[in-house]
C-alpha positions in Angstrom: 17.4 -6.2 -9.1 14.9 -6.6 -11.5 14.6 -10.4 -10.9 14.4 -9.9 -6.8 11.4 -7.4 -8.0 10.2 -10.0 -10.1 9.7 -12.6 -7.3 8.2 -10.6 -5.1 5.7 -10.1 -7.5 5.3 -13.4 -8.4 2.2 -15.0 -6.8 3.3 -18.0 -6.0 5.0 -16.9 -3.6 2.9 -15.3 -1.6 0.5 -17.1 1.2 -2.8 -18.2 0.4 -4.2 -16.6 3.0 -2.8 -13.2 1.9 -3.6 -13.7 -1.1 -7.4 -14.0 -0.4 -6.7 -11.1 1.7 -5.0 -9.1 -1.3 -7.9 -10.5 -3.4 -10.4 -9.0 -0.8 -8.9 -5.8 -0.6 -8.2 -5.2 -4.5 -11.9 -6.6 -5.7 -14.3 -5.9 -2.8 -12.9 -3.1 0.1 -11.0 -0.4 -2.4 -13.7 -1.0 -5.5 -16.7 -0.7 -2.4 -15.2 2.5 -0.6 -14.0 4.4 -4.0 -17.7 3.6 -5.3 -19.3 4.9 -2.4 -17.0 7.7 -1.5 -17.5 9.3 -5.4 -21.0 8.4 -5.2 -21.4 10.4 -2.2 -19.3 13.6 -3.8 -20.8 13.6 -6.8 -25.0 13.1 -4.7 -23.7 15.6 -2.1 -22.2 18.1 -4.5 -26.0 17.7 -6.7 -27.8 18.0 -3.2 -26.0 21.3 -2.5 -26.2 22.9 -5.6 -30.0 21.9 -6.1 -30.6 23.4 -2.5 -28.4 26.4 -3.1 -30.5 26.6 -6.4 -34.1 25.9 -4.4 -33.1 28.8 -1.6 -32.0 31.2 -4.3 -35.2 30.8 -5.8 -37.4 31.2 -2.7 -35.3 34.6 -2.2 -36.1 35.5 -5.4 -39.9 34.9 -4.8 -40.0 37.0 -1.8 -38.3 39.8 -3.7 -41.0 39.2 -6.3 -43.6 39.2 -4.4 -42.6 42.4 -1.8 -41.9 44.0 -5.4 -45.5 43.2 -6.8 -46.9 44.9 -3.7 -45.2 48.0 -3.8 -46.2 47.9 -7.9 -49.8 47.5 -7.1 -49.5 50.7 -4.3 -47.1 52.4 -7.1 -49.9 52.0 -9.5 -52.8 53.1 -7.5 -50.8 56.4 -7.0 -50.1 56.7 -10.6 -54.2 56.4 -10.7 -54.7 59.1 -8.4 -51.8 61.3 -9.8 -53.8 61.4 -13.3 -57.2 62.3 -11.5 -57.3 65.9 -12.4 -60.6 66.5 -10.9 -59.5 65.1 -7.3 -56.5 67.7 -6.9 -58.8 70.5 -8.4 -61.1 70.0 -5.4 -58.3 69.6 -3.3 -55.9 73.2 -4.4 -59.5 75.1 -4.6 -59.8 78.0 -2.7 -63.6 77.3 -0.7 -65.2 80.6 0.8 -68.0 78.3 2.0 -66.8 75.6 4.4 -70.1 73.6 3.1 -68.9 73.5 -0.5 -65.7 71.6 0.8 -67.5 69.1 3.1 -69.7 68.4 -0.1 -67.0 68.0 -2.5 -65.4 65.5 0.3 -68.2 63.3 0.8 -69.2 63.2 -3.0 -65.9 62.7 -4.8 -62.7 63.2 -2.5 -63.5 60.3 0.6 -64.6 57.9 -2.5 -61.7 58.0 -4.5 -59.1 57.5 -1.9 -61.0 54.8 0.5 -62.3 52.8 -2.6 -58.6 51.1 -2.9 -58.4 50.3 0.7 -60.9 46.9 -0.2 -59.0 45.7 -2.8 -56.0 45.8 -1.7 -55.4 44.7 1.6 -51.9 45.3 1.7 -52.6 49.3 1.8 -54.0 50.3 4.9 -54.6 53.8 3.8 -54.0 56.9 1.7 -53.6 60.2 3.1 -53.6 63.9 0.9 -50.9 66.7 2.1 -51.9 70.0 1.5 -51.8 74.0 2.8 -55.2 74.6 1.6 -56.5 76.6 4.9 -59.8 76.8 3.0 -60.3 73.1 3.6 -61.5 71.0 7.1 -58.5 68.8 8.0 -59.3 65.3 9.0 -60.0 61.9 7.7 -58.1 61.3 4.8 -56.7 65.4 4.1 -54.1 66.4 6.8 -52.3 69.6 6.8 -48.6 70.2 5.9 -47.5 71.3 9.1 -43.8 72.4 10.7 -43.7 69.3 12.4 -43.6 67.5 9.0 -41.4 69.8 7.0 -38.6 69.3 9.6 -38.7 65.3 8.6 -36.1 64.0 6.2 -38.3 61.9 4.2 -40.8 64.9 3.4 -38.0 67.3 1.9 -36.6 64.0 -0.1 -40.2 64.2 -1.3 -40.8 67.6 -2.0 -37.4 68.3 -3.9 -38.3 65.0 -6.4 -40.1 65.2 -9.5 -44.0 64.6 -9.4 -43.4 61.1 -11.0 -41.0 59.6 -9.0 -42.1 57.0 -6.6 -40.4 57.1 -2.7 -40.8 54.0 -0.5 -39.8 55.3 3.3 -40.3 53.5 6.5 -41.5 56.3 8.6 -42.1 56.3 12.1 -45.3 56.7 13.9 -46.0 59.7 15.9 -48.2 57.5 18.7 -45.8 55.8 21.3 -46.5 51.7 21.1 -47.6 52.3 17.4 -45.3 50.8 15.0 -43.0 52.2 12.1 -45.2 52.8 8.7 -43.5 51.4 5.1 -45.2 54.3 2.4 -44.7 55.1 -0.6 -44.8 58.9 -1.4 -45.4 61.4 -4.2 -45.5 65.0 -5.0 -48.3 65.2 -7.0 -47.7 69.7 -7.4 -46.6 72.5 -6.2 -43.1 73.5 -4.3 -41.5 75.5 -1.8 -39.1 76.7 -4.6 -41.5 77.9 -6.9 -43.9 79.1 -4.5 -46.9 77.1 -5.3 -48.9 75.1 -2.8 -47.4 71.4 -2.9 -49.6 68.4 -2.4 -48.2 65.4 -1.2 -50.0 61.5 -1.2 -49.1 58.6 1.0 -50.2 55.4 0.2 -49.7 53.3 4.4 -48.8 49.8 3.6 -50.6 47.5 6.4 -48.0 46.5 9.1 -48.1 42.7 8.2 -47.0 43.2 5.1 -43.5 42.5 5.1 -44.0 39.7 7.9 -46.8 38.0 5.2 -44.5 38.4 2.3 -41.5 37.1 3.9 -43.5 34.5 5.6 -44.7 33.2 2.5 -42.0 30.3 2.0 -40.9 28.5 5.2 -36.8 28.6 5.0 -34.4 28.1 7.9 -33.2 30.7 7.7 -33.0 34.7 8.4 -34.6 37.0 6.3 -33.4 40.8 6.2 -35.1 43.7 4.3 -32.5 46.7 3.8 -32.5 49.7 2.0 -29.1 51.2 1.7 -27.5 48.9 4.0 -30.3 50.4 6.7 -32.4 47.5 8.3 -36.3 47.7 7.3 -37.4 44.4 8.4 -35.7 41.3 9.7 -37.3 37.3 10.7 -35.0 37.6 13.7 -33.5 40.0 16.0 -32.6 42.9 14.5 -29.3 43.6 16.4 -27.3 40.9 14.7 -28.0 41.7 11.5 -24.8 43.9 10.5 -22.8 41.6 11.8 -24.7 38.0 10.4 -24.4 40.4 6.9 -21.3 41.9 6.8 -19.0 39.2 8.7 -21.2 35.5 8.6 -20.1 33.0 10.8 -18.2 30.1 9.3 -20.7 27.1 7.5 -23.4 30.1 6.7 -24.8 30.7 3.7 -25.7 34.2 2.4 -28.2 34.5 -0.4 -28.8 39.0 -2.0 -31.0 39.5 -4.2 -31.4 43.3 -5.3 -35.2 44.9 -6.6 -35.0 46.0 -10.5 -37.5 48.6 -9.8 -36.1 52.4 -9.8 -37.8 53.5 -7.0 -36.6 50.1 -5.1 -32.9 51.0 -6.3 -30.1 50.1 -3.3 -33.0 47.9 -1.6 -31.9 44.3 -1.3 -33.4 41.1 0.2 -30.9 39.0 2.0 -31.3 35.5 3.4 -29.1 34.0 5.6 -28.8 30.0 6.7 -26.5 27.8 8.5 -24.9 25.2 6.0 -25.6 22.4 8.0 -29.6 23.5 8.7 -29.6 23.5 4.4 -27.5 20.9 3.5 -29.7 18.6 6.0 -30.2 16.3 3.4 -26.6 15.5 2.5 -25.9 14.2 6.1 -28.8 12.2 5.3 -27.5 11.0 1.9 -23.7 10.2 3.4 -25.9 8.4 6.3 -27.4 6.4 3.8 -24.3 5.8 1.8 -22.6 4.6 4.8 -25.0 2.2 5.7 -25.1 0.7 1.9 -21.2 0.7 2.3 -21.3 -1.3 5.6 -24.1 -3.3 3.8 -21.8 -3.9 0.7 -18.3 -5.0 2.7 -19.9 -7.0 5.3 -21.6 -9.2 3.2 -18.7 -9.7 1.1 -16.5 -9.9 3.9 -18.2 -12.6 5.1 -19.0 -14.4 2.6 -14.7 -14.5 1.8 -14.2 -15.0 5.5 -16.0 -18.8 5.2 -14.7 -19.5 1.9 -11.1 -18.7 3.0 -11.7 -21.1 5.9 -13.0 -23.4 4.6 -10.0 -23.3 1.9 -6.7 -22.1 3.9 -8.0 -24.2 7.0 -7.8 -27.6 5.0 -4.5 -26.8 3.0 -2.8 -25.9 6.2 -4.1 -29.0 7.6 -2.8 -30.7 4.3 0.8 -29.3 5.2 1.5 -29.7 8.3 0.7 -33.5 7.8 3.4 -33.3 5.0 5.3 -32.0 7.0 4.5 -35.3 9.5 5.5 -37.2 6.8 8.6 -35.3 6.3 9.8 -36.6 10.0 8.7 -40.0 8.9 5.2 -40.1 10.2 2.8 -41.4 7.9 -0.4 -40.9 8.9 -3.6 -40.1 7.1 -5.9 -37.2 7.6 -8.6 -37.4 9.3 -11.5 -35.4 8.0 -15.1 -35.8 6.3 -14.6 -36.8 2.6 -15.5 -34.0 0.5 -15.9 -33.3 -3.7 -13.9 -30.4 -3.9 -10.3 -30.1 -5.4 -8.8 -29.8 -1.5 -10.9 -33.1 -0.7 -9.3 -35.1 -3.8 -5.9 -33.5 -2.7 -6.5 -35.0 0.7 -7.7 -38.0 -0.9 -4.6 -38.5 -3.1 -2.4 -37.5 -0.3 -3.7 -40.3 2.1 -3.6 -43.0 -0.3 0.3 -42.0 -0.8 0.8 -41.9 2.8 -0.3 -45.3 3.2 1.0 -46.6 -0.1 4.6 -45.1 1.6 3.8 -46.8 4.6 3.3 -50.4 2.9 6.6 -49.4 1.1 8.6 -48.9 3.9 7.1 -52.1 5.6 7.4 -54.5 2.6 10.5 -53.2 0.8 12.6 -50.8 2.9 13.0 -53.1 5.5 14.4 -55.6 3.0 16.6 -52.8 1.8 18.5 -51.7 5.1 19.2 -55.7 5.4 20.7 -56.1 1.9 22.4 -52.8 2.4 23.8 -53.9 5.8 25.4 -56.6 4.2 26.8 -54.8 1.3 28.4 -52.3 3.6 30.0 -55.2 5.9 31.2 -56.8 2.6 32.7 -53.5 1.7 34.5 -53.0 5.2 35.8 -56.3 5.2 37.5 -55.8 1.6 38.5 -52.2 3.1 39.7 -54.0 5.9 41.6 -56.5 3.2 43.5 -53.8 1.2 44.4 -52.4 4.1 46.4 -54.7 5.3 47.8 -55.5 1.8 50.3 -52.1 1.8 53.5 -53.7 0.8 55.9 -54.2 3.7 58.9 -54.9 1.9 60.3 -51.3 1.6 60.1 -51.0 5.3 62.9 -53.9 5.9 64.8 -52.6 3.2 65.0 -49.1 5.0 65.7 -50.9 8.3 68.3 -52.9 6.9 69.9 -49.9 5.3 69.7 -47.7 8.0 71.7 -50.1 10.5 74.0 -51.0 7.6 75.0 -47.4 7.6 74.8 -46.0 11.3 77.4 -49.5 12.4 79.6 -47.9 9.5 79.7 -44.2 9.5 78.1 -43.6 12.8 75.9 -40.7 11.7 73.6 -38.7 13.6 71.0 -38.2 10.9 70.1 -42.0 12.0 67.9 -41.2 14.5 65.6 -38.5 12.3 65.6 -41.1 9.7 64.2 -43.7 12.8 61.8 -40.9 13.8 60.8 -41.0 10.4 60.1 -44.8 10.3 58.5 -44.6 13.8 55.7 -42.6 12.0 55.2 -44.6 9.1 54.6 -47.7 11.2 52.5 -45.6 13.3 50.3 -44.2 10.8 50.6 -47.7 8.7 48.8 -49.7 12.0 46.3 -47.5 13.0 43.1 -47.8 11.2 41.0 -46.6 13.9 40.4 -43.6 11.4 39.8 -43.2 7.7 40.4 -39.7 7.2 42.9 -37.6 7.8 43.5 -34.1 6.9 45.8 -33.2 3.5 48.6 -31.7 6.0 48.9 -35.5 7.9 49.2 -37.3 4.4 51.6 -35.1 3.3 53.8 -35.2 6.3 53.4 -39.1 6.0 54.3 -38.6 2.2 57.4 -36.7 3.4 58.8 -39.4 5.5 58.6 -41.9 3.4 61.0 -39.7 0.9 62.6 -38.7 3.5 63.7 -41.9 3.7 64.0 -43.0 0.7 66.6 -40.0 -0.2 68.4 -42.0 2.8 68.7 -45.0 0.8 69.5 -43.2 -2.9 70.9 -39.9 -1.7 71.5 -37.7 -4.8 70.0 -40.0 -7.3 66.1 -39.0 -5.5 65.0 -35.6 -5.3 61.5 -34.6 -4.6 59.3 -31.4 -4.4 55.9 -30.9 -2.4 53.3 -28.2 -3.9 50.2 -28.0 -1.3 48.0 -25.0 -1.7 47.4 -23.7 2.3 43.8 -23.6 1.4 43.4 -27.1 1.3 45.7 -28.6 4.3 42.9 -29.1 6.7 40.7 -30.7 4.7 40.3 -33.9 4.9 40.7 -37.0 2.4 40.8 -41.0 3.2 43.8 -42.1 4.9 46.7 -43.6 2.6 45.9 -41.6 -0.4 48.7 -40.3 -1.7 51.5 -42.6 0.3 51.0 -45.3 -1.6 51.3 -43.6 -5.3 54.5 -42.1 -4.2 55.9 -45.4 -2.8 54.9 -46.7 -6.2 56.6 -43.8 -8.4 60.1 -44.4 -6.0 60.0 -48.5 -6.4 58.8 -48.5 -9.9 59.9 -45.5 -11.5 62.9 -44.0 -9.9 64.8 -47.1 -8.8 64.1 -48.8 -12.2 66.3 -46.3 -14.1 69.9 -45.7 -13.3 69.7 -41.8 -13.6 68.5 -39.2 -10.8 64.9 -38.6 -10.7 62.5 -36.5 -9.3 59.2 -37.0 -7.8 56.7 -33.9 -7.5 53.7 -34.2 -5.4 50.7 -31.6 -5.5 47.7 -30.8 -3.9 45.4 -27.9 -5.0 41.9 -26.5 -5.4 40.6 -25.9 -9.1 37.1 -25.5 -10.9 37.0 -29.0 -11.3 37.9 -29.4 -7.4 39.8 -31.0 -5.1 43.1 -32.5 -7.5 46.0 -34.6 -6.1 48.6 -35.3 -9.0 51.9 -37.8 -8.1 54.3 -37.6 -11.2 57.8 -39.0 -11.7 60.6 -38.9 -14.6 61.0 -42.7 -14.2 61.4 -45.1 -16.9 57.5 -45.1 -17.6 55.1 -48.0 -17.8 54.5 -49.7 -21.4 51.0 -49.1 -23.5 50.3 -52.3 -23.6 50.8 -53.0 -19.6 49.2 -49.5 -19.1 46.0 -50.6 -21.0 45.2 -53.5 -19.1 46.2 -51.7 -15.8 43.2 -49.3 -16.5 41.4 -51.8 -17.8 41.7 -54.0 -14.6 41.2 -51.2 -12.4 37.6 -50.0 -14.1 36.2 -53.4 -14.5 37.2 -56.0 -12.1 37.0 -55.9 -8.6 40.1 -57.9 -7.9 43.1 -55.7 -6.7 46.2 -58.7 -7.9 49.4 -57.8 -8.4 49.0 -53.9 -8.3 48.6 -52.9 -5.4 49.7 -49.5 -4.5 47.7 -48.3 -7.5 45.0 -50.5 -7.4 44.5 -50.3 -3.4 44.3 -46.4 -3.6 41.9 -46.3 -6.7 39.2 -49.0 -4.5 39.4 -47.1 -1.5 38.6 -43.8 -3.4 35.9 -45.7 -4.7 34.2 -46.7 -1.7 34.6 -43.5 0.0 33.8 -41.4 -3.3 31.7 -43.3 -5.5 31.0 -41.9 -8.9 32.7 -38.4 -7.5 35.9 -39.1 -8.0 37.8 -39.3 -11.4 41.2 -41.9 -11.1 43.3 -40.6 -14.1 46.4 -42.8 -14.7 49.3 -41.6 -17.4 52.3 -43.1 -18.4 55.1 -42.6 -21.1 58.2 -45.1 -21.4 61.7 -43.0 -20.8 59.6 -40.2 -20.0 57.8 -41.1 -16.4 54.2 -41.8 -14.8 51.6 -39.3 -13.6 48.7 -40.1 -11.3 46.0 -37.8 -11.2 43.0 -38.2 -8.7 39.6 -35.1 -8.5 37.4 -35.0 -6.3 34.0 -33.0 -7.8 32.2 -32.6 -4.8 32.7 -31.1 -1.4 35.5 -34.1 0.3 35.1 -32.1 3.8 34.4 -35.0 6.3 33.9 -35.1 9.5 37.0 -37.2 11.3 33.6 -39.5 12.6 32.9 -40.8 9.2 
């Protein structure tokens, strides 16, 4: 498992045009996109945070700067609240209605129109009061039922003198808009039973729309005190639902005043994400664009190297394989200095170097080999007609000897058995048979021979199934066991026994042919191997020697030819075949 894994990683196994394409994805496309993609998070993420930051800010500001406002009024009506003199003129009792417009003119319309200049944020600043010895008008108005019954002036009257109200109030004028005022009982109360005073300070109707138009947001801007609307950029009816339940990509910014008598007032901005975070969409635009930028020029650039590489080396193989098929033709291209040039230089000069090879040398080669293999089918063709014929006679002789005598039937299996022998004997159209067709020639011959000898022959055939159809040269085996009956079993006057084998083993294919004959001497047995290993003469020997040359021809250096012999003991022949002896009948 771990070698399979292994090769598959191994490189040189993979294509070289996937391997520029695993080299273009590994050091240019994933490096490129992961670059860009955490370069974008990480400027996107620092774009939204700073603009988060910037809006929070400007929220701030405009919560500053409504707040500084309402200080300045607060202060101006801390100002008045310590000007003892102006409520004395104001709570006097005046029995002379002259006295009063005198004090007004002098003291009372100075000090509360004086501010109006400075600041222009406060439109103006009225005084409260029940004095009935007092003309109403201008800046004095009277406390009347009308004002009692409103909610902000019983808020007012029921607080201490210092505290500081901010109301929205609304006008009493139809098409006159709502008043923001801040509001303070400077004395008296309705509990105690003194006359109360109370001062407004009106805040000029473009306050709100200056302060909150003061930084330019895309946005909407809401003003609310205790959740109640006091001002909004937009239309107002949306607001509790923009506040309370913002649609999805919106942004909602609070900011709450620090000043008591803003407490439970609260500046809220509200912005679409994709209005604020503008500049991120431009950012990823950009980053996109540099990532295009950064793979197609890459891209390219690999796209005309691997061309110009994987087009030649295919090129380069498919003329190999050309030459593979015999064709040996050079490639026809410009000459170039790189190492696929010299490659294609190199291979062309071996082309036609093959080419001039084959003309001047292999040529000469088929004609010398031509002659070599006639030479070797005419000596096939000569120890093939050199199978002893003697033995055949012999049998012939015998078996008419014995069929005039004792009339037997067995005389014609025993003819049967000769028919075949002749027959396979004179036909050479074919040089291989299968292991089952030499044995069943094998078994004829002792078939007959047991004729002649009867009891004093015996013989056993082990053949592995495995190995009956495959195919060996014809006349292997026949010829050793003619050998073993003539020369060892009919040399010794006891019974013997001839055992012929064929099997697979790890060595491969082995035929062994032993007998319990008298045996061949060392001496003679030394000289018989030597003759068979190092001359090419066949002479007297012939069974052995005719089946050890035609193993040769057929086999070469494949085939091992083991020859064993004891005296008084017998003779064992021995031939393997290392390599794979399946041939076709054709051969």
């Amino acid at each position: 498992m771990i070698a399979k894994l292994r090769m598959r990683l191994n490189m040189n196994n993979v294509r070289f045009r996937n391997k520029m394409l695993i080299m273009y994805m590994l050091s240019v496309f994933i490096p490129v996109v992961m670059t860009n993609v955490i370069f974008y998070s990480i400027t996107a993420d620092n774009i939204r945070h700073q603009k988060k930051h910037d809006i929070s800010l400007a929220v701030k500001q405009i919560r500053d700067d409504f707040q500084d406002q309402i200080n300045a009024a607060a202060g101006i009506s801390t100002v008045l609240y310590n000007d003892t003199l102006l409520w004395q003129y104001v709570q006097q009792p005046y029995d002379n209605l002259a006295d009063y417009v005198e004090q007004y003119n002098s003291y009372i319309s100075l000090m509360l129109e004086k501010y109006s200049p400075l600041y222009k944020t406060i439109q103006s600043i009225t005084i409260y009061t029940e004095n009935d010895t007092i003309i109403y008008g201008g800046r004095v108005q009277p406390i009347t039922n009308h004002i009692k019954q409103q909610g902000w002036y019983r808020r007012v009257s029921s607080a201490p003198p210092s505290a500081v109200a901010i109301e929205k109030l609304e006008s009493d004028l139809p098409g006159k808009p709502d008043t923001l005022s801040l509001l303070r009982r400077i004395s008296g109360s309705e509990e105690d039973g003194t006359q109360p005073i109370l001062l407004r300070l009106d805040f000029h109707p473009d306050l709100m729309a200056d302060v909150f138009r003061n930084v330019s947001l895309n946005g909407t801007l809401y003003l609310l005190q205790n959740d109640h609307l006091l001002y909004s950029t937009t239309d107002s009816e949306a607001t509790e639902a923009a506040i309370s339940k913002p649609a999805r990509g919106t942004l909602v910014f609070k900011e709450s005043f620090p000043a008591s008598y803003l407490m439970n007032w609260e500046v809220i901005g509200v912005f679409k994400e994709e209005t604020v975070l503008a500049d991120v969409r431009r950012s990823r635009q950009f980053v996109l664009y540099f990532a295009m930028l950064n793979l197609l020029v890459p891209t390219i650039i690999i796209i005309l190297f691997n061309r110009s590489l994987n087009a030649r080396l295919v090129r380069i193989l498919k003329q190999m394989k050309r030459v593979k098929n015999q064709t040996f033709e050079p490639i026809v291209e410009p000459e170039t200095r790189d190492e696929i040039g010299q490659l294609t230089q190199a291979f062309n000069q071996m082309t036609l170097q093959i080419r001039r090879l084959i003309n001047d040398v292999y040529v000469a080669d088929i004609q010398k080999k031509e002659l070599e293999l006639k030479r070797n089918q005419a000596q096939l063709n000569a120890l093939q007609s050199q199978i002893n014929p003697h033995f055949l006679f012999n049998a012939l002789e015998t078996i008419r000897m014995r069929s005039v005598i004792k009339q037997e039937s067995e005389t014609a299996r025993i003819i049967s058995n000769m028919a075949k022998i002749f027959r396979k004997s004179l036909t050479w159209g074919r040089d291989w048979v299968t292991v089952k067709e030499e044995i069943d020639l094998v078994v004829c011959f002792l078939e007959i021979q047991k004729y002649r000898f009867e009891d004093k022959l015996h013989y056993s055939i082990d053949v592995d199934p495995s190995v009956e159809q495959t195919l060996i040269p014809k006349m292997t085996l026949q010829p050793l066991v003619e050998n073993a009956s003539i020369h060892g079993i009919e040399a010794v006057k006891r019974s013997g026994l001839i055992n012929v084998s064929v099997r697979r083993t790890g060595e491969g294919l082995v035929c062994k042919v032993t007998d319990n004959g008298g045996g061949i001497e060392p001496e003679k047995l030394q000289a018989l191997n030597r003759n068979l290993t190092q001359s090419d003469e066949i002479g007297e020997h012939i069974g052995i020697a005719n089946v050890y040359y035609r193993l040769k021809l057929f086999y070469g250096d494949a085939v091992d030819f083991r020859l064993g012999s004891e005296p008084g003991v017998g003779t064992c022949v021995e031939i393997i075949v290392r390599e794979s002896i399946e041939q076709s009948p054709g051969m």
